[in-house]
N, C-alpha and C positions, 0 to 999 in steps of 0.2 A: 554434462550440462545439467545446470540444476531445473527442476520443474515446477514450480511452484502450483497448488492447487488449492483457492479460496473456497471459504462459508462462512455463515454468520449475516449475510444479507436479513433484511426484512422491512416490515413497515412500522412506521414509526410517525408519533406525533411532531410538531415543532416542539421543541425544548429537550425531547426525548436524546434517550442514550443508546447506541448501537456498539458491538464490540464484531470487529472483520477479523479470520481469524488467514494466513497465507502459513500452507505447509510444505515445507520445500523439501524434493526427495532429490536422489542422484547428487550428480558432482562432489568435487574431491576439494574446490578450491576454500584456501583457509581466508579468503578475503575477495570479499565480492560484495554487489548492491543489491537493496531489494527495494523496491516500489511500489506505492499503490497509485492507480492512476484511477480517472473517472470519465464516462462518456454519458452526457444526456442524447436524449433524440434532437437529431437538427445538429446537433456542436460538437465543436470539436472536442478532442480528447484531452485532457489536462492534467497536468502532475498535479499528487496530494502531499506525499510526505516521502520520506527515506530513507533508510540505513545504513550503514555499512555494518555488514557481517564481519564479526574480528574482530574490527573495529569500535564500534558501538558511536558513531557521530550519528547526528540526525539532522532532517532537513525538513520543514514546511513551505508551503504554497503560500502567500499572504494571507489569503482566504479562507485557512483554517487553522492558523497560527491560533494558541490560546484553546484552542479549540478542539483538536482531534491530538492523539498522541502513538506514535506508530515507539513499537519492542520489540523483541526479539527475545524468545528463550530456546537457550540453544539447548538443555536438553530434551526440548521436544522439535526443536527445525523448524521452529513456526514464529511467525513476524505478525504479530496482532496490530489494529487499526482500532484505538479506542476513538469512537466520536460522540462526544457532546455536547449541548445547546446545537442539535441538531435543527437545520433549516430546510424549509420547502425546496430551497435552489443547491441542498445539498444532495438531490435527488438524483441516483444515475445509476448507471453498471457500474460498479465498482471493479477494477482489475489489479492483480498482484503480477507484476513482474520479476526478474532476475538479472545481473548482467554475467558475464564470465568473471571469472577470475583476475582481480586486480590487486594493483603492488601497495604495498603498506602507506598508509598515507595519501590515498586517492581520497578525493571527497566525493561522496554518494550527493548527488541532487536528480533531479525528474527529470532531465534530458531521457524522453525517450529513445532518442536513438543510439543509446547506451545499452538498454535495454533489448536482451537478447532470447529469452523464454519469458511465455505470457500464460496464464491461465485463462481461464475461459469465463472467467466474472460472477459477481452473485451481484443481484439487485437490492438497491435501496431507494426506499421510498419513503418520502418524508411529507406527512400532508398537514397543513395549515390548520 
C-alpha cells in the first residue's frame, strides 16, 4: 500500500505562491491515483486536484482550475501541488492521498472514497 507523506505547507500572502510537495513510499502498483484534498475548520473536506500515476491524466476542483497544478515525478515518487494566485479561502490542511492499484484507463478524480492511504497534512494559510 502506498503511503504518501506531505510538506511544503506555510503562510502566505493573497496572490502569493506555495509549492505542496506528496512523497509516496511502499506499493508495487504501476497504476494508481493520488490526491490532494483540503479541510478548513468548520467544513467539510474537499477534493483539489489529481493524477493518475502511469498514467499521467489530471483533474481539478472548479475552484482551482487555472490555478493550482498538481505533477508527479516519478523519479523521486513525489506528486507536487503548485498553487498560485493564492486566496484567503484557499486556507486549510492540506492532505495528499493514495488509492490502490488500478487498471489502465481508470480516470483519477477526488472521490474520496477512492481513496485508500492518507497522510497526515501540512497547513496553509493564506491571509488577506
Amino acid at each position: 500500500q502506498v503511503q504518501p507523506v506531505e510538506s511544503g505547507g506555510g503562510s502566505v500572502q493573497a496572490g502569493g505562491s506555495l509549492r505542496l510537495s506528496c512523497k509516496a513510499s511502499g506499493g508495487t502498483y504501476s497504476r494508481y491515483c493520488m490526491g490532494w484534498f483540503r479541510q478548513a475548520p468548520g467544513k467539510k473536506r474537499e477534493g483539489v486536484a489529481a493524477i493518475s500515476i502511469g498514467g499521467g491524466s489530471t483533474y481539478y476542483d472548479d475552484s482551482v482550475k487555472d490555478r493550482f497544478t498538481i505533477s508527479h515525478d516519478n523519479t523521486k515518487n513525489t506528486v507536487y501541488l503548485q498553487m498560485n494566485s493564492l486566496k484567503p479561502e484557499d486556507s486549510a490542511r492540506y492532505y495528499c492521498a493514495a488509492t490502490d492499484g488500478l487498471w489502465d484507463g481508470y480516470i483519477c478524480t477526488t472521490n474520496s472514497y477512492e481513496y485508500t492511504s492518507w497522510g497526515q497534512g501540512t497547513q496553509v494559510t493564506v491571509s488577506s
